[in-house]
Each structure stands twice: as C-alpha cells, then as structure tokens.
N, C-alpha and C positions, 0 to 999 in steps of 0.2 A: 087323712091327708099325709102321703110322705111328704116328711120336711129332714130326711137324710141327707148330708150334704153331698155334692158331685165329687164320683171317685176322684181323689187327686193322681197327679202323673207320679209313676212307679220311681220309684229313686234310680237314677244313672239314665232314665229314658230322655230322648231328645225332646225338648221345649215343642210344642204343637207349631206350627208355621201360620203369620197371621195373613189370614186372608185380606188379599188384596183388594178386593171390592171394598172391604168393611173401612181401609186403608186411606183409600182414596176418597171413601164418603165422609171421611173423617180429617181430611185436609181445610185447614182455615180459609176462609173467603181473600182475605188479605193475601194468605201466601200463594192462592190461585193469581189475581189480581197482581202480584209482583211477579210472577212467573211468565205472565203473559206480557208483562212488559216487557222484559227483559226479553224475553224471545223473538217480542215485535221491533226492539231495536237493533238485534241484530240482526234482523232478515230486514229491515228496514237502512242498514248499514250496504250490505251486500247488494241489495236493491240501487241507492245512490251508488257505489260502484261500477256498477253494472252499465247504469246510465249514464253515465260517465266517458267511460269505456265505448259504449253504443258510438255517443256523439263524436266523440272525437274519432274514431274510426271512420265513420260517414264520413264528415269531412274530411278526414284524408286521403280519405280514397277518391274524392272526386279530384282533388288536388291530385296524385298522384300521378291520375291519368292525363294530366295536361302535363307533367313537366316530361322536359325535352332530353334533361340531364341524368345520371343516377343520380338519385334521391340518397343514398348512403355514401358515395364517393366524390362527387361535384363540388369542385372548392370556390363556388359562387353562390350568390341569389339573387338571382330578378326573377323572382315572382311576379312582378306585374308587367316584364317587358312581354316583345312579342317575336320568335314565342318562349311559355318560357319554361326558366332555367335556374331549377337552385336543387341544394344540397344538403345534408349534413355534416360533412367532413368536418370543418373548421368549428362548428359549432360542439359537437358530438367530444373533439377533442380541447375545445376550450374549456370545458364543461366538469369531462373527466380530471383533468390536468389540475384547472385549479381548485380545485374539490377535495384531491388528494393533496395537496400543498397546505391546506387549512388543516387538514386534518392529520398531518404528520407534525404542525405547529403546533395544534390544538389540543389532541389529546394526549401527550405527557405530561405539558402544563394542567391543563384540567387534573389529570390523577395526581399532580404536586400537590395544586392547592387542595382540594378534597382530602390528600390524606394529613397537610399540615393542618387544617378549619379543624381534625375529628381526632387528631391524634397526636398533636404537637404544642399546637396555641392552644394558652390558658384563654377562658372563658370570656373575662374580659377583653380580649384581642377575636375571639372565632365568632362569637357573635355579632357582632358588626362588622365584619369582613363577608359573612355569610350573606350581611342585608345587602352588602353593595354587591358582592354577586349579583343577588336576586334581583335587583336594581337594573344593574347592566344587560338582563335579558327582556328589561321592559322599552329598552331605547327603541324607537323604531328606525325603519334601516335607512331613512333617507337621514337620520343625523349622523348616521354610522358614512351614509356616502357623503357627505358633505364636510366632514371631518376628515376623510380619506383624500378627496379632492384639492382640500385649500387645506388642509396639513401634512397627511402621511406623504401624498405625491410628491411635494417642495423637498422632504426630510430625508430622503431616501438614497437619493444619488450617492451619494457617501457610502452608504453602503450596500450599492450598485458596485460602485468604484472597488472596493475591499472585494469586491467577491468575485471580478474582473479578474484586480492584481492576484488572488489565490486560486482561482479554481476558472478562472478563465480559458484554460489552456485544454477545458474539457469541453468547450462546445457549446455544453448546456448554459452554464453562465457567465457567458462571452458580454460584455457591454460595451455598444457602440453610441455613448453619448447622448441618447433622446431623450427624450419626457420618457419617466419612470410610469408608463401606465398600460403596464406588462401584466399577463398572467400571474406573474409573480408576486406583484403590485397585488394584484387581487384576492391571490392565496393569504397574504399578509391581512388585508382586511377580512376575508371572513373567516379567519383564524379566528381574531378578535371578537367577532359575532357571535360564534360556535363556544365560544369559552365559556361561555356563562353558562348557557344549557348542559353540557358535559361536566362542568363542576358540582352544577346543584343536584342532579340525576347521581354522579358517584360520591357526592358527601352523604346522601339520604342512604345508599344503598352501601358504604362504608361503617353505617351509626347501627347499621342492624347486625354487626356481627356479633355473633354469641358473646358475651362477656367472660362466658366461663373459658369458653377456647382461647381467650388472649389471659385470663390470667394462669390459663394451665399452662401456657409457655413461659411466661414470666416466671411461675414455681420451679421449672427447671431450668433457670437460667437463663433465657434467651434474652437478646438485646430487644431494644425497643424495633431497630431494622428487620432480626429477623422474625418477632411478633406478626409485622407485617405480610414481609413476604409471605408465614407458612399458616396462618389464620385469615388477616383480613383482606389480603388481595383474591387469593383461592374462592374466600366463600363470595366476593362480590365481583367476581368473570362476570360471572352473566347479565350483572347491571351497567358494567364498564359496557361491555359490545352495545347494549341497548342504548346508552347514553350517548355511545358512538355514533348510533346508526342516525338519534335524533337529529344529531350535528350535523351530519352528512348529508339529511335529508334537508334542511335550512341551506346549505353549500350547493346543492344541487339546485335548488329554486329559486337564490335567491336572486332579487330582481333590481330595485331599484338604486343599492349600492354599486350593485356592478355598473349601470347602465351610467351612473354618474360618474363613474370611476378611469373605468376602458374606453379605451380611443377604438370603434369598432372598424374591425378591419376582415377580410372574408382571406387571410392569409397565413399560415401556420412558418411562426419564423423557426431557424433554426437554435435558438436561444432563449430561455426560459424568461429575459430581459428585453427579450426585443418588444419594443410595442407595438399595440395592434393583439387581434384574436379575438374571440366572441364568444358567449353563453346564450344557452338554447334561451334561458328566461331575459336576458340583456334583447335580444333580438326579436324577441318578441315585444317586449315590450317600446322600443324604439322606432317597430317598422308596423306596428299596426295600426296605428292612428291614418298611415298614408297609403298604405295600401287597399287595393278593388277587393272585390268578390272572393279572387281565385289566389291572390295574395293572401288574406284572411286565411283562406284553405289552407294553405302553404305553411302557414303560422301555426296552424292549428295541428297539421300534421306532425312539424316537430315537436309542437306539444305532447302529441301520443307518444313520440321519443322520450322524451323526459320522463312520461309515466312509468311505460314501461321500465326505461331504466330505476325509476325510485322502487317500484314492484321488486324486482330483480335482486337489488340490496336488502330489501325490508327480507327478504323470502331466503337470500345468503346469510344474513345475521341472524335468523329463523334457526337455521341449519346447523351455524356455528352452536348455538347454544343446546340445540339439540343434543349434541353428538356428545357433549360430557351433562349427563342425564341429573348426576346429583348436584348440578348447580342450577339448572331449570325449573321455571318455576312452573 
C-alpha cells in the first residue's frame, strides 16, 4: 500500500482555490437560518412599502378625479362640498415652512448639547443630563401639545412683540396683535420635540470618535475647540445628517401637537406670525372623522404627498452622505 504523503504545493505557488460546492455544503444550519431571515425581512420590508404606496395611490387617484380645483395649487378644501374642491398649496407650504423653523432651532442646539454631554461635563453632570434627554423623547406628543396650548401660546406674545419692534420691517416677522398660534408658534414647538432625538443620535455618534485622533491633536497643541472642529465633528457628519433627517421626519408628520396648537386656516399670510396655516398631518387628522367617501380620498391623497415628500428627504440625506464616501457607512 502506498502510504506516501500527497505532493505538497511548490514553494511561491498560488494556495489551490477552494471549491465552492465543498463551501457551501460546509455552511452551518444556523447561519443558513439567519441568512434567510434577514433576507426575508428585508424583502418583507420593501414588500410593506410597496403596499403602502399601492394603497394610497388607489385612493388618490380616485379622489383626484373628482376634484374640480388643482390639487397642487388650490388654496381651499371642500372635499365633501359639491362639487368638489381642495388643494395642497396651504398645506404643502405649512408643512415645508414649519419643518424647517424646527430645524434651524433644533439642530445647533442639539450639536451644543451632544458635544457638551461627551466632551465638556464631568461625568457626574453628562450622565443624568443624558437620561433626561432620553426621557424627553419618550413624552408623547399630545403632552408636548397641551404644554404648547395652555403654556407656550400665553408666553410668547413678548416675544412676538421683540421680533415686531426688530425685524418687523421685513415682512416676514410683521405682528399684528393675535393669538400667537402661527407657523411660527409651531416651528417653536417641534423644535422642542425634535431635540431630543437629534441629541441622543449625535452624542452616541460623537462617543465613537477615535480616541487616538483627539489625543493626537491634543499632543500638538490643539485647544479643546479645535479637537473638535478637526476630529470629532469631521468624523461624526454623517451621523449629524442622519439624526437630522430623523427630526425632520417627526416635523414633517407630526400630528397631534400641531392639530392642538394651530388655529387651522386654508390661508398663507404674509408673516411668519400671522395666525392661521395648516400641516398635511394637522388636517388630516382634524377633518377625517367628518368627512364622506371622497373626502377620505382627498385625505388620503395628501397623505401620498407627505410620503412622498419624507421619501424625497430620506433619499437627499442618502445622497448628502454619499458624496464624502469616507464618512459613510
């Protein structure tokens, strides 16, 4: 019997390639079994999308064909009159407008506290600052609107009145004396809302920076400011835009703060203070209990508005982080 051993591979020669059959018959049951999960949830994700998408199309499009107005330019809605008649102008821009007033509130405060919780306060002080964070994005929103209503609303005129006497003379923040329950008004409230999520999303994604990249600046010198600037802001972009886009996407839908908040009105004033104006989710949810069939429709149509628009954002913050490659993950 030869019992010679099998020639071994020639010194410098390339390693044999292992066959792939042998490879695959050689895969655990388990990591099949988690492979196929994970596969099935996300075609099981795309799937709920999809149906989604289906339904609310359907219904719009049957709505679509009954209204009498442009659906993108008509600064009305009677949905249930006859025949009828609505829009989204006033909505589309209530929507946009104070969306971006939270979030021009929102996110430098947010990157304040995030970088004093992870790089300023002692431990004793960032730890329990962190839990009321985490705290305030568990409130649900009808105590956020009822806080808004019987507090923020009363509190405000003052500084209605200030932004009158200073910057009145531009237009935008002209005040003519009403109940403070403006766009503005509303920008202020899910300011507040959005903070919490934006902080906790950029203090998690602040904690991960190298530690070695902030003490190799610290060895040459650098301040505590510019540590910041040239290590931990750099390498945490792409969790800021994320934690943005979360916020935005909470501002864009949210419902029952605004709907407690805003005096809804189907009229775009020319002052960021006037009252009155309305949100696709405000108006939905105020005019669906009362409205027929075709009103329903009409709801549901602006609803695909809304989607698409969160789509739109999710798919531009996509993009943004794209495009500088070595901070994507």
């Amino acid at each position: 019997m030869d019992i010679s051993p099998a020639p071994a591979t020639a010194p410098g020669a390339p390693a044999p390639e292992p066959d792939p059959a042998r490879a695959k018959n050689a895969t655990r049951p388990g990591d099949r079994v988690f492979l196929a999960l994970s596969r099935g949830s996300g075609i099981l994700l795309l799937v709920i999308m999809a149906a989604i998408a289906v339904f609310l199309t359907v219904r719009a499009a049957n709505a679509l064909s009954h209204d009498e107005g442009n659906f993108f330019t008509t600064f009305e809605w009677s949905a249930n009159a006859t025949p009828p008649v609505f829009g989204i102008a006033v909505l589309a821009f209530g929507t946009v407008v104070s969306s971006l007033i939270a979030m021009a509130i929102a996110v430098p405060v947010a990157i304040g506290i995030a970088l004093f919780i992870t790089h300023y306060a002692p431990r004793k002080l960032a730890t329990p600052l962190s839990y009321v964070i985490d705290l305030l994005a568990a409130v649900p929103s009808i105590v956020y609107g009822l806080w808004g209503a019987l507090f923020l609303v009363p509190h405000l005129k003052d500084l209605y009145a200030w932004l009158n006497d200073w910057f009145g003379w531009t237009g935008i923040l002209e005040y003519h004396d009403g109940a403070p329950r403006s766009l503005f008004t509303i920008g202020i409230l899910l300011a507040i809302m959005i903070l919490p999520i934006v902080t906790s999303v950029s203090r998690e994604v602040f904690r991960q920076t190298p530690r070695m990249n902030e003490e190799a600046a610290l060895a040459l010198g650098a301040t505590r400011w510019e540590v910041i600037r040239m290590a931990v802001l750099p390498f945490g972009r792409s969790g800021v835009i994320s934690a943005s886009m979360l916020g935005l996407g909470r501002a864009l839908g949210e419902t029952m703060a605004v709907a407690t908040v805003l005096s809804p009105s189907f009229e775009i004033g020319k002052s960021l203070l006037d009252p009155g104006g309305g949100t696709f989710a405000q108006n939905i949810a105020s005019s669906f209990k009362e409205s027929g069939e075709l009103g329903k429709d009409a709801l549901i149509a602006s609803g695909l508005v809304l989607f698409v628009l969160t789509l739109l954002v999710n798919g531009a913050a996509r993009m943004i982080i794209a495009r500088r490659k070595e901070y994507a993950a």
